[in-house]
C-alpha positions as CSV (number, residue, x, y, z in Angstrom):
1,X,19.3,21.9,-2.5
2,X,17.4,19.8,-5.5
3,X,16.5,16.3,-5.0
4,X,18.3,15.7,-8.4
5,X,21.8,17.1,-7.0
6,X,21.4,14.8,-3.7
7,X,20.5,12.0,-5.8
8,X,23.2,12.6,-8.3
9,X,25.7,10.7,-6.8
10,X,23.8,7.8,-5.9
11,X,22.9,7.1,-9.4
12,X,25.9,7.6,-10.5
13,X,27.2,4.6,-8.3
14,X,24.6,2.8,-9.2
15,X,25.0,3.2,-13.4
16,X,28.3,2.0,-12.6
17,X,27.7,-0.9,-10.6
18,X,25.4,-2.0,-13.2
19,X,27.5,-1.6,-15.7
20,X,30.2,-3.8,-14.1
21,X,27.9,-6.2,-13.3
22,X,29.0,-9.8,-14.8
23,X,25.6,-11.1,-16.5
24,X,22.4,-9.0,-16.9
25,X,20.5,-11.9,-18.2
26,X,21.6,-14.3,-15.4
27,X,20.8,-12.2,-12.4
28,X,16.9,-11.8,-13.8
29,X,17.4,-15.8,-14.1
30,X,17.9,-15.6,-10.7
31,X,15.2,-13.2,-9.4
32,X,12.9,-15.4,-11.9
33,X,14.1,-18.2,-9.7
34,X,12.8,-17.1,-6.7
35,X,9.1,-16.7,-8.0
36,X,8.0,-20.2,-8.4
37,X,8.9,-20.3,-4.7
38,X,7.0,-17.3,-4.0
39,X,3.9,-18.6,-6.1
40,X,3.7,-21.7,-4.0
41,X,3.8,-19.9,-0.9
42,X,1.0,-18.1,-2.4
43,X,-1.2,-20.9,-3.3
44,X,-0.6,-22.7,-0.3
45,X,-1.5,-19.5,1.9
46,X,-4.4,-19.0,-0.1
47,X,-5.5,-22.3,0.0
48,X,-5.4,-22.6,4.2
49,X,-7.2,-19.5,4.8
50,X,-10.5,-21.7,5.6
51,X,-8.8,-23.4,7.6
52,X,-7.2,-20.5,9.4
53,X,-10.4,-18.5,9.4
54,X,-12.1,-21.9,11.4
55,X,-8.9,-22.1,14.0
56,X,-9.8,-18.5,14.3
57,X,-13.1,-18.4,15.4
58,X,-12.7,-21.4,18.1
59,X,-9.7,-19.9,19.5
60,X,-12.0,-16.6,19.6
61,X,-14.8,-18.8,21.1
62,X,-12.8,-21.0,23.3
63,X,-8.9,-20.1,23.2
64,X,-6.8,-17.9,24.7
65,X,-5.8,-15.0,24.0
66,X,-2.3,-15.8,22.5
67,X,-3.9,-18.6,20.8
68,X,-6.4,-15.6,18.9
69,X,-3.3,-13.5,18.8
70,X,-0.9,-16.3,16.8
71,X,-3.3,-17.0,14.5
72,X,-4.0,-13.4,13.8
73,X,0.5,-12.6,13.5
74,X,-0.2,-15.5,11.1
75,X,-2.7,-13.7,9.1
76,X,-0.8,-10.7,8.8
77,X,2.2,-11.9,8.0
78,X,1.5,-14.3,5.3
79,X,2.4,-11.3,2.2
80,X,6.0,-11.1,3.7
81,X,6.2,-14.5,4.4
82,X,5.1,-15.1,0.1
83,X,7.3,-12.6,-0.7
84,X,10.3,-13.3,0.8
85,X,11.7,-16.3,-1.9
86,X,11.7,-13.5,-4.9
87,X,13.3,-10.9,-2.5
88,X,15.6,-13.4,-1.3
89,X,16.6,-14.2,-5.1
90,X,16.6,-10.5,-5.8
91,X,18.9,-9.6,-3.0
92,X,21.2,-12.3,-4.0
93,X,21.2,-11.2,-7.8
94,X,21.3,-7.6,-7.9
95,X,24.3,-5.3,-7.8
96,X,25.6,-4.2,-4.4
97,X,23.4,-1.3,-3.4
98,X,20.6,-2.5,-4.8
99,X,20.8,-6.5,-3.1
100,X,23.6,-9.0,-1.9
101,X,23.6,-7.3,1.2
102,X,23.8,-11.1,3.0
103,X,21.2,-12.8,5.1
104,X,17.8,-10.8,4.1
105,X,16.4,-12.7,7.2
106,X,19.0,-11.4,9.6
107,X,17.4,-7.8,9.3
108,X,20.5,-6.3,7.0
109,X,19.3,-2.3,5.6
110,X,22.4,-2.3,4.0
111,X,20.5,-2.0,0.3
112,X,17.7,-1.0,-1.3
113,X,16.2,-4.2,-1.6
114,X,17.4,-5.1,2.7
115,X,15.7,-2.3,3.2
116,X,12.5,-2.4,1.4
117,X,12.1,-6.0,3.3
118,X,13.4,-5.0,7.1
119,X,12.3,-1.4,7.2
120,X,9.0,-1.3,5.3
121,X,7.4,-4.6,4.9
122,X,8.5,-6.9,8.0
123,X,8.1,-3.6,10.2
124,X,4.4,-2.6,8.5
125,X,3.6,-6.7,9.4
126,X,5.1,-6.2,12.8
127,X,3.1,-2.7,13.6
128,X,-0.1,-5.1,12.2
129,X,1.0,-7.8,14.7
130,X,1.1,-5.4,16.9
131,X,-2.4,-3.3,16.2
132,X,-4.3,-7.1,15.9
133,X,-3.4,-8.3,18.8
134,X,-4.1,-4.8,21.1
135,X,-7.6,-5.0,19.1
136,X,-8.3,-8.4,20.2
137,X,-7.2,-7.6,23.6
138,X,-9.9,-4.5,23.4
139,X,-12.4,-6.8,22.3
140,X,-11.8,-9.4,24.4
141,X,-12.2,-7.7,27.4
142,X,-16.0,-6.1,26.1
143,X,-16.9,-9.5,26.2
């Protein structure tokens, strides 16, 4: 079977969704709204990476290991952690198979944009988590 036929239907649900939707204009308002928060979580990541790169190297020089470990989750999660006021927004103004799918944070795959935050980014960041903190343990133990 084509992809186009298996799709078909999907995007036929979704035309109409869209097209019953109450206010095009006021749901980008809202996704808009979620950027500012997005953008400050940027800046403010951005501006403690020295910061995090210093706690870094003493807890590699003189910490433990979940100490190196924390701050490295930290590291790895910080684009998810930016992200998450726009896809927050997004979920809440979309139509229903695209967001509101309730409590992004709650780990709902329910819609396209649940999903694209609980199955591809926060799993990707939690496979990092995971990959960081077996290569410190590696590393750590060479020492």
């Amino acid at each position: 079977m084509h992809i186009a036929a298996i799709a078909q239907p999907a995007v036929q649900r979704l035309e109409l969704e869209l097209a019953a939707a109450a206010n095009p204009l006021e749901a980008a308002g809202e996704i808009i709204q979620g950027l500012p928060g997005s953008a400050q979580r940027a800046a403010t990541g951005i501006a403690n990476i020295p910061a995090g790169l210093l706690a870094l190297a003493q807890a590699i020089t003189s910490g433990t290991e979940a100490q190196v470990t924390a701050i490295v989750n930290n590291f790895i999660s910080a684009p998810l952690w930016i992200a998450d006021p726009t896809l927050i927004a997004s979920n809440a103004a979309l139509p229903k198979s695209i967001g509101q799918g309730g409590n992004l944070l709650t780990g709902a795959t329910n819609n396209l944009v649940a999903s694209l935050r609980n199955l591809v980014l926060y799993q990707t960041t939690a496979v990092d988590n995971s990959a960081g903190a077996t290569r410190h343990q590696k590393n750590h133990r060479h020492h």
